[in-house]
C-alpha positions in Angstrom: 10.1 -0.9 -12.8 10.5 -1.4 -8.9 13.5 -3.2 -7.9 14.7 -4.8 -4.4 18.1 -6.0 -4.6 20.0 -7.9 -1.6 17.1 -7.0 1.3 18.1 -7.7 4.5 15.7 -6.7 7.7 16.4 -7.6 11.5 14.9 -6.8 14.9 18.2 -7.1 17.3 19.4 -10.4 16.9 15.6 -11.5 15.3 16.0 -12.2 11.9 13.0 -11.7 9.4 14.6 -11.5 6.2 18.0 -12.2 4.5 19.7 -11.5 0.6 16.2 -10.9 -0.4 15.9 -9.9 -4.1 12.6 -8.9 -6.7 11.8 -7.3 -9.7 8.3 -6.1 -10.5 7.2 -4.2 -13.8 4.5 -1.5 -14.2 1.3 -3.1 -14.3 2.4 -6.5 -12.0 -0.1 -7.1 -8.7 2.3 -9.2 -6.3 0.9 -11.6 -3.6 2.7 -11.8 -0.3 1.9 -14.9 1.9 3.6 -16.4 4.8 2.9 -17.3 7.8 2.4 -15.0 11.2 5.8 -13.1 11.5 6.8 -14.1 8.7 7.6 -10.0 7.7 4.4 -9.6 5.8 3.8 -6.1 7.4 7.7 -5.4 7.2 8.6 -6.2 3.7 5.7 -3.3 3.0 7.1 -1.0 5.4 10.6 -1.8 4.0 9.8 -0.6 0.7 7.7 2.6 1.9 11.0 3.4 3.9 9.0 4.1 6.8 11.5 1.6 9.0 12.3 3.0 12.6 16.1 3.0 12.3 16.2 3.2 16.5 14.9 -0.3 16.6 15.1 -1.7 12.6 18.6 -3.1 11.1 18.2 -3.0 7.6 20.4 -3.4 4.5 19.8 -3.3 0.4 18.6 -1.0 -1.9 15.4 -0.5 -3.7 15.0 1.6 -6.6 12.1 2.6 -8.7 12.7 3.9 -12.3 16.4 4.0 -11.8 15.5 6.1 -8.3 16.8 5.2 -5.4 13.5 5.2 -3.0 15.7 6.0 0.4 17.5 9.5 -1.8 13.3 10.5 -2.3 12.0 13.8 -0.5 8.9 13.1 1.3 6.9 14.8 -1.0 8.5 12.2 -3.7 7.6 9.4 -1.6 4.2 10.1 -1.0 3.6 10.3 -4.6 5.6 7.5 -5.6 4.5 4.8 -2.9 1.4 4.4 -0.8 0.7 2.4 2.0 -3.0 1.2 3.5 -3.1 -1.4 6.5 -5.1 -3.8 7.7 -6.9 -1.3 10.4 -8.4 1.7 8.5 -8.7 3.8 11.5 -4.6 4.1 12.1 -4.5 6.3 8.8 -7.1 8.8 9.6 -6.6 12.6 10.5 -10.0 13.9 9.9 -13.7 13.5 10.9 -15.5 13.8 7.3 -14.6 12.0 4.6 -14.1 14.9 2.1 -11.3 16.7 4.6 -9.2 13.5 4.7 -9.1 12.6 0.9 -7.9 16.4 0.8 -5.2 16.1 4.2 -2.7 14.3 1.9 -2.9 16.7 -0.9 -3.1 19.7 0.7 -0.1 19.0 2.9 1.5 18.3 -0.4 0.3 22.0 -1.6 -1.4 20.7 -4.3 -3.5 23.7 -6.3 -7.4 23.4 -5.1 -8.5 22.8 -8.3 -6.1 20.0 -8.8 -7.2 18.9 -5.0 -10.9 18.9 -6.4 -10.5 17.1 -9.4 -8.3 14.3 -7.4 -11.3 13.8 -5.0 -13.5 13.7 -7.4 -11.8 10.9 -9.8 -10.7 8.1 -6.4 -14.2 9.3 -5.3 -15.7 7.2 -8.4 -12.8 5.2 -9.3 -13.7 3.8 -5.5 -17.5 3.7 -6.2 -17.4 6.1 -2.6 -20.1 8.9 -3.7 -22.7 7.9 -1.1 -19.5 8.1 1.3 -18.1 11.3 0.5 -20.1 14.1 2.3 -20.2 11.7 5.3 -18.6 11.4 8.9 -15.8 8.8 9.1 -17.1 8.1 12.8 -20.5 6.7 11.2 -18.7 4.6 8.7 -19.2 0.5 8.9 -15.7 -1.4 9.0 -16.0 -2.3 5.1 -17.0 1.2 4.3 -14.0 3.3 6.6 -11.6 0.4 4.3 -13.1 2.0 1.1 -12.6 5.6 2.1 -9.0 4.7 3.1 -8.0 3.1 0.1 -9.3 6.5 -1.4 -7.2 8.5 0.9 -4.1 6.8 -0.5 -5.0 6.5 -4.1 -6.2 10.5 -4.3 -2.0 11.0 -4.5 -1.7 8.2 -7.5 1.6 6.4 -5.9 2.9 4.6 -8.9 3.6 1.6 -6.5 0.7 0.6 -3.6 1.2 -1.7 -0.4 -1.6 -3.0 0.7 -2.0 -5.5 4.1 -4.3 -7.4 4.2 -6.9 -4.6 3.6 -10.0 -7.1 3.3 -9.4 -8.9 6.6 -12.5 -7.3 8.3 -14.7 -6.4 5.1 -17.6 -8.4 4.5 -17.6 -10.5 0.9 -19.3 -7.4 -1.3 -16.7 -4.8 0.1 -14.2 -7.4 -0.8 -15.1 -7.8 -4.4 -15.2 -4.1 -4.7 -11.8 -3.5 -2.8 -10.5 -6.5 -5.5 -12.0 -4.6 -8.2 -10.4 -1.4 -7.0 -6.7 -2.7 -7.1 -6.8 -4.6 -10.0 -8.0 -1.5 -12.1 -5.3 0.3 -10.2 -2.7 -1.4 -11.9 -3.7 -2.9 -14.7 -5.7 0.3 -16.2 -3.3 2.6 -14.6 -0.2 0.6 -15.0 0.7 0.7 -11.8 2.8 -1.9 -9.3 0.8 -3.3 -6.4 1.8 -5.6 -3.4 -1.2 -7.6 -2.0 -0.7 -9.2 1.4 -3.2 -12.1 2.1 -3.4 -15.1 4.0 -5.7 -16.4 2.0 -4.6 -18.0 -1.2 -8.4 -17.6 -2.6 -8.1 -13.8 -2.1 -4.2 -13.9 -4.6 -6.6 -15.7 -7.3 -5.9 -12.3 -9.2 -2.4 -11.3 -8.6 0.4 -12.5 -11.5 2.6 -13.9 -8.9 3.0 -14.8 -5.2 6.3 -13.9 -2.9 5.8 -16.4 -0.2 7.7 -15.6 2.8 9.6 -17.4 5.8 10.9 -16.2 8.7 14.6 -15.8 8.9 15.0 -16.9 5.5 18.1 -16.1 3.2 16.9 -16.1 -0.1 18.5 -17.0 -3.4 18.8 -14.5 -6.5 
């Protein structure tokens, strides 16, 4: 279970979000809609704890199974939450496909045969095979969101962020990258939050957090 209790997230004197408060089981796909600047891209960023405290004021606590996300090691975090944005090509280290599913896990000094095995399960779980063995710089838009979904799934993070990942994919990568997430947590029971402006594209969440700027919310 993932909980966010008493969120609050500022930019100087810029409010975004206020008392801010959810609770999402194993298993649950959440929709985010709001408008532009709405903290969309924020909320996700909150929970992944990838803030920049220079420039971020932020307060609450989130927690997942009891765990205090912010107390996690790195190597923790990367296997307990994963993040994949709108623009595919901000995540990527490598030039062929097969080195970056392997860059997370082999900073994470997985054993190769463990490192194998992962490729080869997101590798089908994403319906990628024709991808694989290819370079990332010959990749259509659609096809680089595919592979990058990959990248983040290869580590299994038991909760995934996802913004807005089918805002340049044409309708047959969307259906698959739909297809992908909901499998992700309903046959892996995991949590995923699903950014959209589109209501059409929540049709298949369980719920929608719909945000407004500056809000304070009510628990």
């Amino acid at each position: 279970m993932l909980i966010g209790k008493n969120l609050s997230l500022g930019y100087g004197n810029n409010l975004i979000y206020n008392n801010l408060s959810f609770t999402v089981d194993n298993g649950q796909i959440i929709g985010i809609m709001g408008k532009n600047g709405c903290g969309k891209t924020s909320l996700l960023v909150h929970i992944a704890n990838l803030l920049d405290t220079e420039i971020a004021k932020s307060s609450g606590e989130i927690t997942y199974d009891n765990v205090n996300l912010a107390n996690m090691t790195i190597s923790e975090l990367c296997q307990t939450v994963g993040i994949i944005f709108q623009e595919p090509e901000s995540q990527f280290f490598a030039q062929a496909v097969r080195s970056e599913l392997a860059f997370t896990l082999e900073n994470l000094c997985f054993d190769r045969n463990i490192i194998i095995q992962r490729i080869d399960e997101v590798v089908k779980n994403c319906g990628i095979e024709k991808l694989v063995d290819r370079n990332i710089n010959t990749l259509s838009s659609g096809e680089k969101q595919l592979v990058a979904i990959a990248c983040v799934l290869v580590a299994k993070p038991k909760i995934l962020l996802a913004d807005e990942i089918t805002a340049r994919t044409d309708m047959h990568n969307s259906k698959k990258i739909e297809d992908i997430i909901v499998n992700y947590a309903k046959v892996y029971n995991n949590i995923v939050f699903y950014v959209t402006h589109n209501k059409e594209d929540s049709a298949f969440c369980d719920s929608i957090l719909e945000l407004k700027k500056g809000s304070t919310y009510e628990n």
